[in-house]
N, C-alpha and C positions, 0 to 999 in steps of 0.2 A: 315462496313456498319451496322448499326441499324436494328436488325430483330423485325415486329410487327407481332401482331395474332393479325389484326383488331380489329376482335370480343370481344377481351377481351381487349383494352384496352382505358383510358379515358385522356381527356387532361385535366387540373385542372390549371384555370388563379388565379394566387394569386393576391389580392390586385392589381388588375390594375384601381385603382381609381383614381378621377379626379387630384386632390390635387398634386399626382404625377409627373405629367407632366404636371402640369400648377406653378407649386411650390408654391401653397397657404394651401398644406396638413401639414404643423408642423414639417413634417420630412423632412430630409436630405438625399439625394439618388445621389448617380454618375451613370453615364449612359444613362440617362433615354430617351434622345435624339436619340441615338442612337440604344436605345430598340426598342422605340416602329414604328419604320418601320419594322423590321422584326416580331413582335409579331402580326401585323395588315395580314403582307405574311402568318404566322405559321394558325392565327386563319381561315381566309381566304381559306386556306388550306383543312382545319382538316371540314371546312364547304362543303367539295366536298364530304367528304367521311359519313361513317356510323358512325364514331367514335361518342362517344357522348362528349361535353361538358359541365365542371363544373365550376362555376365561383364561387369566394368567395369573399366579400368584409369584413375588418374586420371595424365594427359601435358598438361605443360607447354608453351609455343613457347621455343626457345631463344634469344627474343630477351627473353621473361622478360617479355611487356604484359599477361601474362593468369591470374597468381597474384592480381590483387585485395588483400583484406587478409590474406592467408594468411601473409605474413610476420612480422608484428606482433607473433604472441606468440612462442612458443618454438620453431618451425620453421624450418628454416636453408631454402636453395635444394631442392626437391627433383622428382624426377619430369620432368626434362626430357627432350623429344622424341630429341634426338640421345645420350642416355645407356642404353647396355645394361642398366640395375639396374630401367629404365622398364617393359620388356618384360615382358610374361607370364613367371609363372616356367613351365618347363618339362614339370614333371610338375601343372601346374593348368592348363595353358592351354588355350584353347578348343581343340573339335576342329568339323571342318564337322556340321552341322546345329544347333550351339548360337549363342547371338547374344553379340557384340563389341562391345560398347559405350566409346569415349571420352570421359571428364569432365574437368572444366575446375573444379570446385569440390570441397567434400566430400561433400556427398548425390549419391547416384545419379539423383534427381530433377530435380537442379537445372541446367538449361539441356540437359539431353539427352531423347532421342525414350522413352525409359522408358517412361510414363503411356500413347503411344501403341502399345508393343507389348504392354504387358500388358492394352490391352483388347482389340487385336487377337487376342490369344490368349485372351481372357474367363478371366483369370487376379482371383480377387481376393485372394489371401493369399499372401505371397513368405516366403521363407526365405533369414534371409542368414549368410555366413560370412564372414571376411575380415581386413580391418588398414582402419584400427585401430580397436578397439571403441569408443572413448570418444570416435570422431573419426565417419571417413567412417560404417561402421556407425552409429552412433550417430544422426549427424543421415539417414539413408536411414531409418532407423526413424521416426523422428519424424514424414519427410514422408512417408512411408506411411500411419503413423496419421491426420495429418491431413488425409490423400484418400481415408481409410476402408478402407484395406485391415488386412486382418488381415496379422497378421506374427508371424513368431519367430526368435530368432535364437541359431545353435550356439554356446554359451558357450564350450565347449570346442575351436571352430573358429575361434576370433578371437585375436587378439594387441592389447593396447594400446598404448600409448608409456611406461607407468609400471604397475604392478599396483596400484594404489589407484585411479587413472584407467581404467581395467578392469572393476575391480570397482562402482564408482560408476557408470559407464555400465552395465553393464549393471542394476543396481538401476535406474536410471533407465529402462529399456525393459520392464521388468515392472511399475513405476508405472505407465506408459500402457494397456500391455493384457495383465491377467491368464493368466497361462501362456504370456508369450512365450519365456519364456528356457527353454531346452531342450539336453541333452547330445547329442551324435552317435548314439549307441547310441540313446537314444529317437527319434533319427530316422529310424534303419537298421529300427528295429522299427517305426514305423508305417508303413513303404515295405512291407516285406513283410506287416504286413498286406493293404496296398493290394494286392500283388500277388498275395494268396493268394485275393481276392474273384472 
């Protein structure tokens, strides 16, 4: 059973943009069909309680100065500012009182105000869903871990770029910290324990 301290902690939606589940985003993802009915139950959720959530989309400039090395292995152009596939998908995107965040890299960490709003919120353990597991999730867990948060993240809420890529990231985020990897339904159930306290 998944133990939370409400209180502290945040649900963090990676990259659930439109692109992805409509497959006009540039990338490649398995899953995604079967993601997002429960990611729609998890968020739905997490919208009962006090938890706060964090949404991150990662948006390009369309003049293309600010992908870095993101190109270099097997990723074509993707995520740019002027393209609709960029967008929050529809039935995930934020609503007013949850926080928007735009990234520039793969971790959620990296070059954005993150680290500041989750102490601002005295959050120390996030929960993340999203695209892609063996990518953006991926490296957001890692730099969590190594800024001491506790973390888990809904296996069954993520989509990779390959299922062996998937499944390797995620082994590789339960190396870091035992019992992170977690189905939806265990997470629906320790919500409502939360809410039955």
């Amino acid at each position: 059973m998944v133990q939370l301290n409400l209180s502290k902690t945040a649900l963090v939606c990676v990259d659930m943009q439109a692109g992805v589940f409509t497959g006009e985003g540039n990338l490649h993802h398995v899953g995604t069909s079967e993601v997002l009915s429960k990611a729609k139950k998890v968020l739905a959720a997490v919208r009962e309680t006090k938890i706060p959530i964090i949404h991150f989309q990662e948006v390009h400039r369309k003049e293309m100065v600010d992908f870095g090395r993101e190109l270099d292995g097997a990723e074509a152009v993707h995520c740019l500012e002027t393209w609709a596939s960029t967008d929050y998908y529809w039935e995930l995107a934020p609503i007013d009182g949850e926080f928007a965040i735009s990234k520039r890299r793969y971790s959620c960490f990296f070059g954005t105000e993150l680290e500041i709003l989750l102490r601002g919120l005295k959050v120390d353990t996030v929960v993340l869903m999203g695209m892609m597991t063996n990518v953006c999730v991926h490296y957001t867990a890692a730099d969590a871990h190594q800024r001491d948060y506790h973390f888990h993240v809904i296996e069954d809420c993520c989509a990779g770029s390959d299922w062996d890529a998937h499944w390797a990231a995620l082994n590789a985020m339960e190396y870091l910290q035992t019992g992170a990897r977690i189905f939806h339904t265990d997470f629906m159930a320790a919500l409502q324990l939360v809410k039955a306290k």
